[in-house]
C-alpha positions as CSV (number, residue, x, y, z in Angstrom):
1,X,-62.3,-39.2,4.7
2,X,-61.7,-37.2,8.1
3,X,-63.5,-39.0,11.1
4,X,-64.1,-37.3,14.1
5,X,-63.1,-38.6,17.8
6,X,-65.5,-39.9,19.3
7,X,-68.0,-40.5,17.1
8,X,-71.9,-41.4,17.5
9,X,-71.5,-45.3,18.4
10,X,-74.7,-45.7,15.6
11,X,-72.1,-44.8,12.3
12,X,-69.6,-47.3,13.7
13,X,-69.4,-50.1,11.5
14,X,-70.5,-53.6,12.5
15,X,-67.2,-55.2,11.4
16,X,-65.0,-53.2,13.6
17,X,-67.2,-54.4,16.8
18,X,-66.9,-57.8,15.2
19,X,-63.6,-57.1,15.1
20,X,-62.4,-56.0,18.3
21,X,-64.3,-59.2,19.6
22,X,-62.2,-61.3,17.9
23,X,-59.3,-60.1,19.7
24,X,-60.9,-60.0,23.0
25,X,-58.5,-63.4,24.1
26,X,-55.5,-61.1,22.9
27,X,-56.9,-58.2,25.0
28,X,-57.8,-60.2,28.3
29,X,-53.8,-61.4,28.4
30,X,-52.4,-58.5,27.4
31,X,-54.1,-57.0,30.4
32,X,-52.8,-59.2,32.5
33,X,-49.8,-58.8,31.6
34,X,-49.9,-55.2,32.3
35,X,-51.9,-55.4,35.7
36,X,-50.7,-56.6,39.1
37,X,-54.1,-59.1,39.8
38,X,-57.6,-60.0,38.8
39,X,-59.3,-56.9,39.6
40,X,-57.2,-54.0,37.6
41,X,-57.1,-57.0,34.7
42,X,-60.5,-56.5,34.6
43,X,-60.8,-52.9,35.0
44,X,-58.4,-52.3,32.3
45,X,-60.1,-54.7,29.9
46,X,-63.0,-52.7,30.1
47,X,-61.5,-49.4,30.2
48,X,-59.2,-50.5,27.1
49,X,-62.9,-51.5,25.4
50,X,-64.5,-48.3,26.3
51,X,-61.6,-46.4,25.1
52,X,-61.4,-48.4,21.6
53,X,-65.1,-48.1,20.8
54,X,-65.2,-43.7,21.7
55,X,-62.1,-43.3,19.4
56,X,-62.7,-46.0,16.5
57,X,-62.3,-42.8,14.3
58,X,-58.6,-42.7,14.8
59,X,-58.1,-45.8,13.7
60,X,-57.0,-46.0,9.9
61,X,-57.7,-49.1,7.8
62,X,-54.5,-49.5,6.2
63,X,-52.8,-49.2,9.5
64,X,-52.6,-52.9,11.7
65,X,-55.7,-53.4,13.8
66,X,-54.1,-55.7,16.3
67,X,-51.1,-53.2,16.5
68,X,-53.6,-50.1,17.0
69,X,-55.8,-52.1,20.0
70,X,-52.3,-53.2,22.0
71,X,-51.6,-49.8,21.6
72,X,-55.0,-48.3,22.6
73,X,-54.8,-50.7,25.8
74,X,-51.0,-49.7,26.6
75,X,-51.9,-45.9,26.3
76,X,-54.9,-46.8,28.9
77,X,-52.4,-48.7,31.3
78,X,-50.0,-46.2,31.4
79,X,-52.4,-43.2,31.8
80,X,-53.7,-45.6,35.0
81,X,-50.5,-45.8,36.0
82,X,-49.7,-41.8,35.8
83,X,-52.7,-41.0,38.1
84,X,-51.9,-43.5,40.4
85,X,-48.4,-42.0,40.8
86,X,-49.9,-38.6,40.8
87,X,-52.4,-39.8,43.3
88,X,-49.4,-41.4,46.0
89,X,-47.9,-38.5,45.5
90,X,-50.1,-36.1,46.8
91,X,-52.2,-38.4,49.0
92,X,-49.9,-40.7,50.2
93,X,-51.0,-43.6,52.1
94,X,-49.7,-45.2,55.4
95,X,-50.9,-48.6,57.0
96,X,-50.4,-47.6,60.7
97,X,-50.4,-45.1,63.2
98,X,-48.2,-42.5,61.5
99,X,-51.1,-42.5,59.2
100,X,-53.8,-41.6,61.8
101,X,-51.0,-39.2,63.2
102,X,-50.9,-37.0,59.8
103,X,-54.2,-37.0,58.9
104,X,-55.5,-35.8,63.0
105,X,-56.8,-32.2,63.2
106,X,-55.1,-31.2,66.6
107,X,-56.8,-30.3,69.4
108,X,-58.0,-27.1,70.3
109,X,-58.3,-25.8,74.0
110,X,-62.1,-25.9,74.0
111,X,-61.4,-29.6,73.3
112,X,-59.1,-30.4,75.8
113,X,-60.7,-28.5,78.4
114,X,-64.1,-30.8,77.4
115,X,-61.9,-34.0,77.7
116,X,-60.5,-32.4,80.9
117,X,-63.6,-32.0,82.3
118,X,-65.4,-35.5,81.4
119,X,-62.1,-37.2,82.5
120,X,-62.3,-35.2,86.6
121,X,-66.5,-36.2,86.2
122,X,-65.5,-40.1,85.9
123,X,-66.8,-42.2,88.9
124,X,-63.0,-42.9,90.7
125,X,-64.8,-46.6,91.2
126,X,-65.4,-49.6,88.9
127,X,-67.7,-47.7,86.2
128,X,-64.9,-45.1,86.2
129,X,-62.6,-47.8,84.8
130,X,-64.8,-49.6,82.9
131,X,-65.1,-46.3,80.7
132,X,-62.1,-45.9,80.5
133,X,-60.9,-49.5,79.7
134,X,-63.5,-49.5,76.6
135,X,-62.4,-46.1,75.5
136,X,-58.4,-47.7,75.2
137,X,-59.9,-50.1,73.1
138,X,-60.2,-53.3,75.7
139,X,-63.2,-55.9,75.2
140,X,-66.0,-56.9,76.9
141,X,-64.6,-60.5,77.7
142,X,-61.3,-59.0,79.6
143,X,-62.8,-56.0,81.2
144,X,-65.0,-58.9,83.0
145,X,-62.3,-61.0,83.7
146,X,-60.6,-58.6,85.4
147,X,-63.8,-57.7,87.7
148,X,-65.1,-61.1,88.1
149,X,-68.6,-60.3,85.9
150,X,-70.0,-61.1,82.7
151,X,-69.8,-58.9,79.5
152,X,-73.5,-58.2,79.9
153,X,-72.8,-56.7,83.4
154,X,-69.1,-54.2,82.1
155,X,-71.7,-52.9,79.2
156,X,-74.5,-52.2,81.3
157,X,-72.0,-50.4,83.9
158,X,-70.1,-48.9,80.8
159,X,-73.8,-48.1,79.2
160,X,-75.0,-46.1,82.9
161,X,-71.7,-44.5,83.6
162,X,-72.2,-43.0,80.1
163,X,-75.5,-41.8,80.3
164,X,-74.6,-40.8,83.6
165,X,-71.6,-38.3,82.1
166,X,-74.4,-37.0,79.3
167,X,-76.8,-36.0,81.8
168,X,-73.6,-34.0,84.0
């Protein structure tokens, strides 16, 4: 009797769901086994499930169930662990600034003369610096260490040198 791949769930018999659940245990450590921590354990746990239950039809009784569902759940690993390759391979993924660096669309002149232009606007004073401090990244705290003031008083100077740039 031919089955076809993924069958309607309805003609699937009640013992092979009774089945499979009996080797859940089996399933849950063979996953970890196969996975590098808790989360891709249980993502391929479920995956291996879904991917059992839509092609039931391929399994044949005589064959070993236990044998077919290790099977079934190594196929799943390894196809996860195809893409992923594929995936670094074409998108690769760096944890610092080399990352920023490739991903960047350059500059084009009608940018730089814009950051030109707001840079030459900048008040040569205090507010002028405070900008530019927050801009490198600096805090609140130091930028009103360094002046003597309280963070309230760099964000409100920060906050009306800004709007002050908007409205030039």
């Amino acid at each position: 009797m031919a089955h076809a791949i993924n069958a309607p769930a309805d003609t699937r018999p009640a013992e092979f769901d009774a089945r499979l659940m009996n080797y859940f245990p089996h399933l849950k450590r063979l996953a970890g086994r196969l996975s590098n921590n808790k989360t891709e354990q249980e993502d391929l746990f479920q995956d291996s499930i879904a991917y059992v239950l839509s092609h039931w039809t391929s399994f044949r009784p005589d064959g070993g169930f236990y044998n077919w569902i290790t099977l079934c759940m190594r196929h799943v690993a390894q196809n996860g662990r195809r893409k992923s390759q594929l995936r670094s391979r074409h998108m690769p993924t760096v944890s610092d600034e080399r990352a920023m660096a490739a991903v960047m669309t350059p500059p084009n002149q009608t940018d730089a003369v814009s950051l030109n232009e707001t840079l030459a606007a900048l008040d040569p004073g205090r507010s002028g610096d405070v900008v530019m401090m927050r801009a490198m990244g600096e805090t609140l705290d130091v930028i009103g260490t360094k002046y003597g003031i309280g963070k309230e008083r760099v964000r409100q100077i920060e906050e009306k040198e800004r709007n002050r740039l908007r409205a030039a």
